[in-house]
C-alpha positions as CSV (number, residue, x, y, z in Angstrom):
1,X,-9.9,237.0,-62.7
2,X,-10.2,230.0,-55.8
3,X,-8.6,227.5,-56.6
4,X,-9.5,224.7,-58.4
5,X,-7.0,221.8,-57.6
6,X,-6.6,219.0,-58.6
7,X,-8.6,215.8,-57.2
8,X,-6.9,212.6,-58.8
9,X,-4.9,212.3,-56.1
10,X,-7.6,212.3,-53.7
11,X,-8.7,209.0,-54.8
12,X,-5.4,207.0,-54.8
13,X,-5.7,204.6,-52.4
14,X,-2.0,202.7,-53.2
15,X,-0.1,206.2,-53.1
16,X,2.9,205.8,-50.5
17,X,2.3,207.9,-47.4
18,X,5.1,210.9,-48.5
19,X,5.2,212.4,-51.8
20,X,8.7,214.3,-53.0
21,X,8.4,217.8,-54.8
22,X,9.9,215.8,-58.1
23,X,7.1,213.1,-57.8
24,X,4.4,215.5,-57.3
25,X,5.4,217.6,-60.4
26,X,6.0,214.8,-62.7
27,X,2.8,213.2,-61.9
28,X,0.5,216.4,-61.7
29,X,1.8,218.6,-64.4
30,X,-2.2,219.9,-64.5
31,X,-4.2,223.3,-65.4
32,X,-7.2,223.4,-64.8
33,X,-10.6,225.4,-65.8
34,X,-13.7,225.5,-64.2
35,X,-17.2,227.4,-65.2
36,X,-19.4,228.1,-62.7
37,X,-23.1,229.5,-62.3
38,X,-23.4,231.1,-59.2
39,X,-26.9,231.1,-57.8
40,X,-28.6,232.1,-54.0
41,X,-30.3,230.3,-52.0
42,X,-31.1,230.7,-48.5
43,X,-30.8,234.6,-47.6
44,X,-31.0,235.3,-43.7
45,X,-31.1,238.2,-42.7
46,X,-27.9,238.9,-41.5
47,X,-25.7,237.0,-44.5
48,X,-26.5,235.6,-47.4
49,X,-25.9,232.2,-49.0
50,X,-24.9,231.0,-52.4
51,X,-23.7,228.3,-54.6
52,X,-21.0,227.5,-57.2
53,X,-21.3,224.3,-59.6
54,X,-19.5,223.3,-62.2
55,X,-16.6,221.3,-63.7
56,X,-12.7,221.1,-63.4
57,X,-10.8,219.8,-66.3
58,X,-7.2,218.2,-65.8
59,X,-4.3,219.1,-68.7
60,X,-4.6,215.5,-69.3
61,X,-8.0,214.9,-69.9
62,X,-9.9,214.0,-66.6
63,X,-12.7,215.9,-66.1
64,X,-14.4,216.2,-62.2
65,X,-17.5,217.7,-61.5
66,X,-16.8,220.7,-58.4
67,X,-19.2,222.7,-56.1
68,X,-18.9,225.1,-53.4
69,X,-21.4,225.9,-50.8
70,X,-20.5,229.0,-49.4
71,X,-22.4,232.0,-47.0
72,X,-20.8,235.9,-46.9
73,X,-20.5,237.7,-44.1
74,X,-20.0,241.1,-44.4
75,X,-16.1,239.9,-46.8
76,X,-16.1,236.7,-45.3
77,X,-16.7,233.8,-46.8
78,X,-16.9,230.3,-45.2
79,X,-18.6,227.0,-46.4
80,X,-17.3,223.4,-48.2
81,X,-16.5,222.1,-51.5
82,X,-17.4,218.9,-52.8
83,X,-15.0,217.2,-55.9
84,X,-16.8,214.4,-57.8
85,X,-14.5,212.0,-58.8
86,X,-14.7,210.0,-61.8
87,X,-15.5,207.0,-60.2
88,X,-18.5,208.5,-58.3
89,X,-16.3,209.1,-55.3
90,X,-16.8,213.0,-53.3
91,X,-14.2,214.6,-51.5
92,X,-15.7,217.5,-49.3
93,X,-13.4,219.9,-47.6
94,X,-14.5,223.1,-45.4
95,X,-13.4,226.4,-47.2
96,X,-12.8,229.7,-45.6
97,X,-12.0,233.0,-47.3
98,X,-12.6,236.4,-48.5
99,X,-14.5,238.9,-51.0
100,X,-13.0,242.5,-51.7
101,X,-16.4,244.1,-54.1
102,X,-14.0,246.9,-54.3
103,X,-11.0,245.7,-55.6
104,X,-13.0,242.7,-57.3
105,X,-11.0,239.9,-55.4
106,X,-12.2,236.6,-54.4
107,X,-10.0,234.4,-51.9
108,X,-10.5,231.0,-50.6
109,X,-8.9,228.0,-49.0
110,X,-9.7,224.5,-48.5
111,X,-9.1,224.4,-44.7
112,X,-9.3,220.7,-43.7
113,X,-10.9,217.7,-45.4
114,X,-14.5,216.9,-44.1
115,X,-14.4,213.4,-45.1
116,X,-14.3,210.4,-42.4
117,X,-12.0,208.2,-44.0
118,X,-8.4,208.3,-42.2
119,X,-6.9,205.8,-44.7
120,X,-7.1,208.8,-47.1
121,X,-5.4,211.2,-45.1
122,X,-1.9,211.0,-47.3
123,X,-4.0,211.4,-50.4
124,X,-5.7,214.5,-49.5
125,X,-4.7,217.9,-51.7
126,X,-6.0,221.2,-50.3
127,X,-6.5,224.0,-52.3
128,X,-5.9,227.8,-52.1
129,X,-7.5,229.9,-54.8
130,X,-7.3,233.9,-55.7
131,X,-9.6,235.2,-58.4
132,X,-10.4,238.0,-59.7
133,X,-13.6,239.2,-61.3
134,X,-14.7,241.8,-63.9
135,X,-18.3,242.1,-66.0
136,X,-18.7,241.3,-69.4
137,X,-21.9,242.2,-70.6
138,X,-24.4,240.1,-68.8
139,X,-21.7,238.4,-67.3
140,X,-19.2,238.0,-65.1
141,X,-15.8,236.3,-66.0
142,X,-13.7,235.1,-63.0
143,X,-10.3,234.1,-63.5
144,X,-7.3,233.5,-61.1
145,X,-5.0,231.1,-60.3
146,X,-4.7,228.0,-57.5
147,X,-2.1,226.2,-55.4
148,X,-2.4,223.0,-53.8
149,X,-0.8,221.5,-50.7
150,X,-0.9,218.4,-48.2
151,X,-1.4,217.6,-45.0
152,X,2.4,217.8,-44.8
153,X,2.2,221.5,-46.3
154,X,3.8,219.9,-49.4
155,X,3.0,221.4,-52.8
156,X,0.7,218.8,-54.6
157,X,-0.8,220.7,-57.7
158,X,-1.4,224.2,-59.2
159,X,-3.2,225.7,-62.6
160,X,-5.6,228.2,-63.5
161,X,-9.0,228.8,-63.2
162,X,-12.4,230.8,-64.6
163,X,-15.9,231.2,-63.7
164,X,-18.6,232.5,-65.6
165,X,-21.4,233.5,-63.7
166,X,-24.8,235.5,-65.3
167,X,-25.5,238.7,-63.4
168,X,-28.4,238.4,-61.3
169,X,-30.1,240.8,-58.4
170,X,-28.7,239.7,-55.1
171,X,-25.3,238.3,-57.0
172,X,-22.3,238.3,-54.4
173,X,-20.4,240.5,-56.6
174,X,-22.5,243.1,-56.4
175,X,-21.6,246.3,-54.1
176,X,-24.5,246.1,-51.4
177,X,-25.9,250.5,-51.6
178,X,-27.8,251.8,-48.8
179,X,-30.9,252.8,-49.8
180,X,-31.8,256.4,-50.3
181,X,-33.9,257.6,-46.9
182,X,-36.2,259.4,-49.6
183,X,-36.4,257.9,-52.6
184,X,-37.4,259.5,-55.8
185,X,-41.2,259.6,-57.5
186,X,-41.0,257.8,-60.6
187,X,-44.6,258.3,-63.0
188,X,-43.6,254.5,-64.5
189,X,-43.6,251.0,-63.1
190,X,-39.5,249.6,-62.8
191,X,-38.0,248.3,-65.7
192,X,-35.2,246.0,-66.1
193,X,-31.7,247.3,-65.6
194,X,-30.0,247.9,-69.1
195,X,-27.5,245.2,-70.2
196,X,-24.6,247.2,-69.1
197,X,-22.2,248.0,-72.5
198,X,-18.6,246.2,-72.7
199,X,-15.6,248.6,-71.7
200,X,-14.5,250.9,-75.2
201,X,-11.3,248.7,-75.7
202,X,-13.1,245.4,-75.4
203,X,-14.7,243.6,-78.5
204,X,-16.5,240.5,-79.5
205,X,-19.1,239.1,-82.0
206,X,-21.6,242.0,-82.8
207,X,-19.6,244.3,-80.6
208,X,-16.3,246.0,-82.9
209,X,-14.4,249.0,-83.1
210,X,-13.7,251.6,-85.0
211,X,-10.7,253.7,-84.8
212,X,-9.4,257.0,-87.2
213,X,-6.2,256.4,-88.5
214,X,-3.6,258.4,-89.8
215,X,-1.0,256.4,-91.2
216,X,-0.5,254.2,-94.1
217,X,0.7,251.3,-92.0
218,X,-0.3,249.5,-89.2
219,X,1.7,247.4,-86.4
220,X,-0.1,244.8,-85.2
221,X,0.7,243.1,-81.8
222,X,-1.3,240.2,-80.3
223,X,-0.7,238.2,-76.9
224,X,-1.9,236.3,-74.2
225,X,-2.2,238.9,-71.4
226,X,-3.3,236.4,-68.7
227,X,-2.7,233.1,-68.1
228,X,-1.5,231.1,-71.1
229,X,-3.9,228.4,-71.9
230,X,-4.0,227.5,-75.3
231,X,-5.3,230.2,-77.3
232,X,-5.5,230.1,-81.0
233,X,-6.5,232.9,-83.4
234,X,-6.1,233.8,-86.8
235,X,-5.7,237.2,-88.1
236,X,-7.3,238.7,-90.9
237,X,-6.5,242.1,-93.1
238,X,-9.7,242.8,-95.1
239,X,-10.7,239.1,-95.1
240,X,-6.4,238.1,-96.3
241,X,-5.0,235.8,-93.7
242,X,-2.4,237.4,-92.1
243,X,-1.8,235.3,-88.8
244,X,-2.9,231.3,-89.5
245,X,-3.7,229.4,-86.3
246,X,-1.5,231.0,-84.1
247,X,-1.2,230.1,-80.4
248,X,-1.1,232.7,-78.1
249,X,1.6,233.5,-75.5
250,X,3.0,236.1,-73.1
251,X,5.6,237.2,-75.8
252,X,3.8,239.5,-78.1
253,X,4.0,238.5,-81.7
254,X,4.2,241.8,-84.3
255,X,3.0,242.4,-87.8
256,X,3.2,245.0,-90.1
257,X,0.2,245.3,-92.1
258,X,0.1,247.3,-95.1
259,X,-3.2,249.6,-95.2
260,X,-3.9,250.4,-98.9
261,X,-7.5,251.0,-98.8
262,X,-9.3,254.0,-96.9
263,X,-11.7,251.5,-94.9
264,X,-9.9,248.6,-93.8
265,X,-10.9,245.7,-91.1
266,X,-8.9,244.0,-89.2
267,X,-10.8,240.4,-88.1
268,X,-9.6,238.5,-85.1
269,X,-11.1,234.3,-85.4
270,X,-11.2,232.6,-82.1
271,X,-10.0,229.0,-83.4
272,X,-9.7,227.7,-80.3
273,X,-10.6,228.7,-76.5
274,X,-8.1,226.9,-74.9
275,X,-8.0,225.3,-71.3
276,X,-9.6,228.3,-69.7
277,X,-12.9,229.6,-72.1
278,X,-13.6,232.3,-74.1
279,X,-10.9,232.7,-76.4
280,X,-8.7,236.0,-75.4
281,X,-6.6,237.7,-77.3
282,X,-4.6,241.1,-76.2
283,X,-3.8,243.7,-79.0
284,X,-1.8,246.5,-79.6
285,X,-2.5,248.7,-82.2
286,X,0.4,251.2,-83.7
287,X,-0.8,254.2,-86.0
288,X,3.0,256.0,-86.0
289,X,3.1,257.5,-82.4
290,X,-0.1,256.4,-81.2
291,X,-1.3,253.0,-79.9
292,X,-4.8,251.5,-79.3
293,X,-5.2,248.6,-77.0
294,X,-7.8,245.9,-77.2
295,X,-8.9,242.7,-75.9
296,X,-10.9,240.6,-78.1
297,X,-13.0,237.6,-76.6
298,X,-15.1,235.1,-77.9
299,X,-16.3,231.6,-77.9
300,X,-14.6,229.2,-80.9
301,X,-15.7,229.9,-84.2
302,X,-16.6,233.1,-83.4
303,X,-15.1,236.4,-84.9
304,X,-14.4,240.3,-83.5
305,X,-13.8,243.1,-86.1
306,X,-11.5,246.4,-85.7
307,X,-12.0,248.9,-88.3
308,X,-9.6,251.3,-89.2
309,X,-11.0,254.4,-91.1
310,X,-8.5,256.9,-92.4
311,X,-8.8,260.1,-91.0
312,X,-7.5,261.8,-95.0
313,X,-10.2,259.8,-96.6
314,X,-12.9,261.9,-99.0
């Protein structure tokens, strides 16, 4: 739900010393999206330490490989990031921030650059990143948004990000319990914790829904309910296109669908995941005076199924 910025311009070594708003927009009109696996290492005993690795990909193309070393303390968070530039060239900066487990907020900032080259100094873009998180599955999905300033506090890029991360014991996002001073007997060795189920309004491959319906119609709307990044679904009514290739945005696009038989699905494809992966698709559901709402996620190619069961069917 930390920014990701972008690093070209950390590696321009003939960019004049002062950069206008105007330049800066016209010459970094970027988004980005990262995915991350998050994994701990070191764990002392009073904070514990992790890692995130993985990649940030530029509107235009460019793609940099990005890691942040971080330890938590209690909700603070403080470390460095590294940005691998095309060329082979690092950037490493000192981050500091904070995680809310209750609220499911992650916040960081690129503080200061750790690199000893002055003659970089007007090149340098810090970032400031606020995500939030939420499990899917096995999984947690991180998505949020970043900023990006100078040394001068000028604005020097912005975009999106995500993070996918597998759940693991000892995973930052987990709410640290006290333990129980009497623990219960248990007659069996422990098991591994159950894959927890998705939320009832989410779907995906293998996971649909089924909902009773009442009318003979159905109004359909779909949207992008985060941030817009080049979604593309297609809608289909009992395996009829409905919606062909359609891009996703914040307006919501409606449809009327007819529903003629008693069992009817309603198939959402992920054509294409965009700039920030999986595919996600917001829908509203409109059975006369009630509404169902759904998100539907998956990776390209991959399809999630409503079905719609009238309630007046023998």
């Amino acid at each position: 739900m930390f920014s990701a910025p972008m690093r070209v311009i950390r590696s321009c070594p003939n960019r004049p010393t002062k950069w206008s708003r105007s330049r800066v927009a016209a010459r970094l009109g970027l988004c980005c999206s990262v995915i991350l696996f998050l994994t701990p290492f070191s764990s002392p005993a009073q904070h514990k330490s992790y890692k995130l690795v993985g990649t940030a990909n530029a509107r235009l193309g460019t793609s940099y490989l990005y890691a942040v070393t971080f330890e938590t303390r209690g909700t603070s968070v403080t470390g460095y990031s590294v940005t691998k530039q095309p060329s082979g060239a690092e950037f490493k900066a000192e981050i500091k921030g904070h995680i809310n487990r209750k609220a499911h907020t992650l916040d960081f900032s690129e503080t200061r650059s750790l690199d000893n080259n002055p003659q970089n100094e007007n090149t340098i873009c810090l970032f400031d990143a606020k995500l939030t998180y939420k499990q899917l599955g096995t999984k947690y999905l991180v998505t949020g948004t970043f900023t990006g300033h100078d040394l001068n506090n000028e604005p020097c890029t912005s975009g999106a990000m995500m993070f996918e991360t597998p759940t693991a014991p000892g995973n930052m996002f987990h709410a640290e319990k006290k333990p129980s001073p009497l623990p219960p007997k248990t007659d069996t060795a422990a098991t591994k914790e159950p894959v927890p189920a998705l939320p009832a309004n989410m779907i995906t491959a293998g996971v649909q829904k089924q909902l009773e319906w009442n009318t003979d119609s159905c109004i359909i709307e779909v949207w992008d309910g985060g941030v817009v990044d080049g979604d593309v679904v297609t809608i289909l009514l009992n395996d009829t296109p409905v919606l062909t290739k359609y891009s996703l945005v914040k307006a919501r696009k409606q449809l009327r669908l007819p529903l003629t038989k008693n069992t009817s699905t309603i198939t959402i494809v992920a054509e294409d995941e965009g700039l920030n992966p999986p595919n996600t698709a917001e829908i509203s559901l409109l059975d006369g005076k009630a509404s169902h709402r759904i998100t539907a996620f998956n990776k390209k190619g991959e399809k999630a199924v409503i079905i719609i069961k009238k309630t007046n069917a023998r």
